[in-house]
C-alpha positions as CSV (number, residue, x, y, z in Angstrom):
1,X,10.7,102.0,-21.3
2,X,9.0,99.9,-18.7
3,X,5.8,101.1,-17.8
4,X,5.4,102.0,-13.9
5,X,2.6,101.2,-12.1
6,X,1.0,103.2,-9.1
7,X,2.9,101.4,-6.4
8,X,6.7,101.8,-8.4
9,X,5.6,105.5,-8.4
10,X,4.6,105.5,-4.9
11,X,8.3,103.8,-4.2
12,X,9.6,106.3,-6.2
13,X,8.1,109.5,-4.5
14,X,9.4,107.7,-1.6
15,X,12.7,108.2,-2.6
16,X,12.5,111.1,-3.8
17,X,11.0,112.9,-0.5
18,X,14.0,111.3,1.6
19,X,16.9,112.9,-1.3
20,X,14.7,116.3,-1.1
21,X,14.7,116.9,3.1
22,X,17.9,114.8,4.0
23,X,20.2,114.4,0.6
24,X,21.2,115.3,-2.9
25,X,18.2,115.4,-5.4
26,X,18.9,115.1,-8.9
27,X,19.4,118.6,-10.9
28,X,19.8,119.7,-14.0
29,X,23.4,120.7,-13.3
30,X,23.0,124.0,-14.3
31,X,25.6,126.4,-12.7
32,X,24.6,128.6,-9.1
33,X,23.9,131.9,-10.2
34,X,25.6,133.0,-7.8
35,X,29.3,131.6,-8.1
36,X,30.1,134.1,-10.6
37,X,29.4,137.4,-7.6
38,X,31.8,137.5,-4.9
39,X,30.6,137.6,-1.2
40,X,30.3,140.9,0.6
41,X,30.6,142.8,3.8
42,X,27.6,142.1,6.1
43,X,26.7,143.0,9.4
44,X,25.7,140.2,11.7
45,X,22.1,141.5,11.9
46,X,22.1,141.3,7.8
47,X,23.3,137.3,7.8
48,X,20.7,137.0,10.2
49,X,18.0,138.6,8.2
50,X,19.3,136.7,4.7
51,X,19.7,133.5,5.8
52,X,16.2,133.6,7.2
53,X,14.8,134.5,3.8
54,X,16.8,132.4,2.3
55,X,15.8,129.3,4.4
56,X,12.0,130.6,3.9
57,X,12.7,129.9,-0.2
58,X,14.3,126.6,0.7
59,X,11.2,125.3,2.7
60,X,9.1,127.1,-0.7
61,X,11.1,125.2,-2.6
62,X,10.5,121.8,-0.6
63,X,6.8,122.2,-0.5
64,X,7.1,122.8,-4.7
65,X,8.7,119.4,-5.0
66,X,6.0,117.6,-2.7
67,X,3.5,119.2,-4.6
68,X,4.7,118.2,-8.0
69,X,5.3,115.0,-6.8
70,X,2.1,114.6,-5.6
71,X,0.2,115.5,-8.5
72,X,2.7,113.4,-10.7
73,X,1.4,110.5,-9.1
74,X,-2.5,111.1,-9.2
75,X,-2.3,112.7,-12.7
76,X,-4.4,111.2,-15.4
77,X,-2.5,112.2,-18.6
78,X,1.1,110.9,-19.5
79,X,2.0,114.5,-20.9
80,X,1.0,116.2,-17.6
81,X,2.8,113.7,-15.5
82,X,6.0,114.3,-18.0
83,X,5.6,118.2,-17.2
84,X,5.2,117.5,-13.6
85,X,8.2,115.6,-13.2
86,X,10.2,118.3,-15.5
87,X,9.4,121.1,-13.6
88,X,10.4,119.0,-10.7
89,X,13.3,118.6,-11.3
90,X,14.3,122.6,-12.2
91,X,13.3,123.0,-8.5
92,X,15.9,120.7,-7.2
93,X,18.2,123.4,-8.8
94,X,16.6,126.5,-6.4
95,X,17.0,123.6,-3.6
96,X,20.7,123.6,-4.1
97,X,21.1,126.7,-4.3
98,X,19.5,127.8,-1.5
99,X,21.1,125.3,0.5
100,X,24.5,126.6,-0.6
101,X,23.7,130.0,0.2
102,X,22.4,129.0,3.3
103,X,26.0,127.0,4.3
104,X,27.7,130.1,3.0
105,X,25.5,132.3,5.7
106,X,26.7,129.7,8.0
107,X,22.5,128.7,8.8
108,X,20.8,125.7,8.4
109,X,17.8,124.6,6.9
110,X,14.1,124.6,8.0
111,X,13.6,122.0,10.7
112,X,10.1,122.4,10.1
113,X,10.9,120.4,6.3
114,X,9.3,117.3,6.8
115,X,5.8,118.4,8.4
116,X,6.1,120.8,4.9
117,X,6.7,117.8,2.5
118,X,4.1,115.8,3.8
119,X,1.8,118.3,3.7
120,X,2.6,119.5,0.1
121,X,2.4,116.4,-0.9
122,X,-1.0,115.1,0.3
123,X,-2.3,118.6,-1.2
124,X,-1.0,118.0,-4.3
125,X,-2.0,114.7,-4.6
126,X,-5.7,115.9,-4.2
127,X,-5.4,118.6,-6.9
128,X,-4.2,115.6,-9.1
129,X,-7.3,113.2,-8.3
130,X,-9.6,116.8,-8.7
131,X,-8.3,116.1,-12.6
132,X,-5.2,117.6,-14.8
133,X,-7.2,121.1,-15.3
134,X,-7.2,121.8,-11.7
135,X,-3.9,120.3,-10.6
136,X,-2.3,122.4,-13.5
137,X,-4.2,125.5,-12.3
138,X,-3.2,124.6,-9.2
139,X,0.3,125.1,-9.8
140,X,0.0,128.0,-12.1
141,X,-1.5,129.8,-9.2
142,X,1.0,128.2,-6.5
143,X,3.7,129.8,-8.9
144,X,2.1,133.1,-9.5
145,X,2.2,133.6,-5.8
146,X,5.7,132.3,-5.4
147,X,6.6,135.1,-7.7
148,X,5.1,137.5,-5.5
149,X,7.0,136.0,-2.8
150,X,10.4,136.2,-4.6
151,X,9.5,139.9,-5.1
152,X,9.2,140.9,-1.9
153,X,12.4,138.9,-0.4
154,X,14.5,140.7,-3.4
155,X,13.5,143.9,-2.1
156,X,14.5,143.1,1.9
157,X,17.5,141.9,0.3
158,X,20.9,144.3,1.2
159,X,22.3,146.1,-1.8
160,X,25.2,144.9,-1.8
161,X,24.5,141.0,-1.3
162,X,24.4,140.0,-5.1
163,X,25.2,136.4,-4.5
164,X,21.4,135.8,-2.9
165,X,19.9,138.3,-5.3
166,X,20.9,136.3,-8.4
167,X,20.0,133.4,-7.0
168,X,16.0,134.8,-6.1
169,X,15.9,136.4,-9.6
170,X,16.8,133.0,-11.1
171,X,14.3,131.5,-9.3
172,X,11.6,134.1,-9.9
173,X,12.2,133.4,-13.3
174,X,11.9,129.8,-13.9
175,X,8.7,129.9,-11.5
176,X,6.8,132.6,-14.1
177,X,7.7,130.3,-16.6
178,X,6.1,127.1,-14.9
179,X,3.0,129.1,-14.2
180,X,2.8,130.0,-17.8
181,X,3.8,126.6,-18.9
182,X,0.6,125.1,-16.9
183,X,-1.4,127.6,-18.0
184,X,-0.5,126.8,-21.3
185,X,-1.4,123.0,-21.1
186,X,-4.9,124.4,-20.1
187,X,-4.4,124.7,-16.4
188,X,-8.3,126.0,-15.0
189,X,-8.4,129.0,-13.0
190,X,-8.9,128.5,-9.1
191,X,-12.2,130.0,-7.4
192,X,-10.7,132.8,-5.1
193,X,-11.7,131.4,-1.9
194,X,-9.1,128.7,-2.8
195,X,-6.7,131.0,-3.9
196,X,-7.1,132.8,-0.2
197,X,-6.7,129.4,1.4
198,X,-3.3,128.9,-0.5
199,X,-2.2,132.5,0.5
200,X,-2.7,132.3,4.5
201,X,-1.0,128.5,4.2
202,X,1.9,130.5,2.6
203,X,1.7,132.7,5.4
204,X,1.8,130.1,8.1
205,X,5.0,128.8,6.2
206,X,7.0,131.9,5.8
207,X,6.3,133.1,9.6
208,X,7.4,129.7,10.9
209,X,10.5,129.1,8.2
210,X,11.9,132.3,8.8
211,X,13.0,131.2,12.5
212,X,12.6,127.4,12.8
């Protein structure tokens, strides 16, 4: 395999930005959890309310590709690099998926998804130059509170609306197993004023995502 240098990854991340805001990224192909639950009865006030969670966990999941791609680029060690890329990937699935549960609310997308990528990006970039213990922690804590996120929307969910709801759980899911997995690989835990930062950028995102 030919080896890439910093500029062919550059080109690459390039790419790969453009396929996550205005096109198809790759996936793994695995199957929408929600496909196998038929659609239900909701008021217009509900649609309204899900698709703007929903398009809040599509921006989430736009900013988690511009931060793995980020730190794929600056990271030091092959192996973490490989994991980046991986984990990547599994969240061009929760991209698709929320896009097609979006079309299915008849909503949109954030309009707000480019100013998110870049930004993502350049942080995670920085957390790869810091070095591989605190771009891993980095993720491990930008998953742990993802999780907490995905909690919270599968409670506002409606009872009945189990297309979305397997969808989030999915999600939730493969997120608390990224965290662990960087953890694992010897991810460093952040200082809490950090941590804090990360939380009120969240914020920001959410409040703004929701409508926008």
């Amino acid at each position: 395999m030919r080896h890439l240098s910093s500029a062919d990854r550059l080109c690459l991340g390039i790419d790969t930005a453009l396929r996550t805001i205005f096109g198809a990224a790759p996936t793994t192909d695995r199957p929408d959890p929600a496909q196998t639950f038929d659609e239900t009865d909701l008021s217009d006030s509900e649609r309204r309310h899900i698709a703007g969670l929903m398009r809040v966990n599509h921006t989430g999941e736009v900013c988690a590709q511009a931060l793995y791609q980020g730190q794929a680029v600056t990271a030091r060690l092959e192996q973490v690099r490989d994991k980046m890329e991986q984990a990547a990937i599994e969240e061009n699935d929760h991209l698709a998926w929320c896009d097609t549960r979006l079309r299915q609310l008849d909503s949109r997308t954030s309009l707000l998804n480019p100013f998110w990528y870049g930004g993502s990006f350049a942080i995670g970039a920085l957390a790869g130059l810091a070095g591989d213990r605190w771009s891993l922690g980095f993720v491990a804590e930008t998953e742990d509170q993802v999780v907490r996120h995905l909690d919270d929307h599968l409670q506002q969910l409606p009872e009945g609306d189990q297309k979305s709801r397997a969808v989030l759980e999915t999600m939730r899911d493969d997120e608390a197993r990224h965290a662990t997995a960087a953890l694992e690989a010897g991810g460093a835990p952040l200082p809490a004023p950090i941590r804090g930062l990360m939380g009120l950028m969240s914020k920001v995102m959410t409040k703004t995502a929701y409508h926008i």
